[in-house]
C-alpha positions in Angstrom: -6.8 9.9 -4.5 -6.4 6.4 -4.9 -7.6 3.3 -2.8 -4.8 0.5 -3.4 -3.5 -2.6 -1.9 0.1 -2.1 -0.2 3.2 -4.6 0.7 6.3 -3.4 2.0 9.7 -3.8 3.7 10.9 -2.5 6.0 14.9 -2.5 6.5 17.3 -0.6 8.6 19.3 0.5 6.3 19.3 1.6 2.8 22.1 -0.1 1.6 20.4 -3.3 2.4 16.9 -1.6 0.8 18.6 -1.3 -2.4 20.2 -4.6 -3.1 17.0 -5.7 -2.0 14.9 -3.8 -4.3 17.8 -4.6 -7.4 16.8 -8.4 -6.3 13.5 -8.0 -7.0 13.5 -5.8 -10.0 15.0 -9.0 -11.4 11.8 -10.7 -12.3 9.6 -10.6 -15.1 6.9 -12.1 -14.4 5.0 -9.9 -11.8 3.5 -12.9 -9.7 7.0 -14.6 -9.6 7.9 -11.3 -8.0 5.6 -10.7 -5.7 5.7 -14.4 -4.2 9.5 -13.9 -3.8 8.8 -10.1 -2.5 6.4 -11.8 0.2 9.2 -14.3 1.1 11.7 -11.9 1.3 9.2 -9.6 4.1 9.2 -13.0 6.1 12.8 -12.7 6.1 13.7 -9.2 6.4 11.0 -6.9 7.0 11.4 -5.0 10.3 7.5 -4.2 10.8 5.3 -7.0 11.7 3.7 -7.3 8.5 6.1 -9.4 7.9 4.1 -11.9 9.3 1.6 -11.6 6.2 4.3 -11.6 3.7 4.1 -7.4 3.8 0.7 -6.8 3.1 -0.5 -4.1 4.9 -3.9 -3.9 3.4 -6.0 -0.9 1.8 -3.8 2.4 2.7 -5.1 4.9 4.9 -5.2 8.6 4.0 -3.9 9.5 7.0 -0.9 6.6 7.9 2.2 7.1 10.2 4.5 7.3 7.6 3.3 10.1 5.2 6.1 9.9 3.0 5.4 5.9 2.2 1.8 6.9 1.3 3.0 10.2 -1.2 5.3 7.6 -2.5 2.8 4.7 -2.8 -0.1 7.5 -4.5 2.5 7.7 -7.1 3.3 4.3 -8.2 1.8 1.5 -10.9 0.6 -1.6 -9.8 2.3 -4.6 -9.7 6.0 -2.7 -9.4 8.2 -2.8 -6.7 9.5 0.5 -5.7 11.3 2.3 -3.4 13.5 2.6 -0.5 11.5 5.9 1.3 12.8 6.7 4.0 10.7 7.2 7.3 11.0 7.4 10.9 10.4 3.4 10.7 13.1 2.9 8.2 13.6 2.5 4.9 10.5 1.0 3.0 10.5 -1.0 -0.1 6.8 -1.6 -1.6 4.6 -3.0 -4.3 1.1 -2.0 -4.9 -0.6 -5.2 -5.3 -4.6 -4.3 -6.1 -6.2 -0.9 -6.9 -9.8 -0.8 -6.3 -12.1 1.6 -8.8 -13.2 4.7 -7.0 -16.9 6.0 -8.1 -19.6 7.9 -7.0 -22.3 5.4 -4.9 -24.9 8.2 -5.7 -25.5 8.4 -2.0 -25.4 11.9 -1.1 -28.2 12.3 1.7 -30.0 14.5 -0.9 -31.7 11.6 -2.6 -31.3 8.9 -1.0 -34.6 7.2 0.4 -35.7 7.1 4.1 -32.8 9.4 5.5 -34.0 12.0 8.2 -37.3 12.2 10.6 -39.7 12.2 7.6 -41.1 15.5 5.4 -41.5 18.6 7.7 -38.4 17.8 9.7 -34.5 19.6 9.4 
């Protein structure tokens, strides 16, 4: 399991997904495409992301559109990708930041002044 950073699109149909996605495939400088891809969810994106350029933050495990997260879980960082279909439409994405997942070393079994004190469950 990962913990990224997602943008998306979201169109209506995937003909207009994919000459989308060709669009911004273009670029080859990642930051050129992203500022473009963020343009381009202003314009287009059916889900109100759109309003921040796509981003729709750290993905949950457990989002309403379980085939854009299988699909995200696959993907590199920094490439656009897509259309997936979903109930919403059809999704074109970019993983913008992945976060390091590692243990804290908080389990309850060690961790200091956790429970009612000694002699307690």
């Amino acid at each position: 399991m990962r913990s990224v950073r997602v943008s998306h699109i979201v169109l209506t149909t995937e003909e207009v997904a994919l000459v989308l996605l060709e669009h911004l495939k273009s670029f080859d400088d990642s930051q050129q495409m992203l500022k473009s891809f963020q343009k381009q969810a202003k314009k287009y994106s059916a889900c109100g992301s759109r309003t921040k350029g796509g981003d729709l933050g750290f993905m949950e495990v457990h989002t309403s559109a379980p085939e854009l997260y299988k699909a995200v879980m696959a993907a590199p960082v920094m490439e656009v990708r897509g259309p997936v279909k979903t109930k919403f439409g059809h999704h074109i994405f970019v993983i913008t930041e992945e976060e390091g997942m590692g243990d804290t070393g908080i389990d309850g079994l060690t961790a200091p002044n956790l429970g009612g004190g000694t002699g307690t469950l």
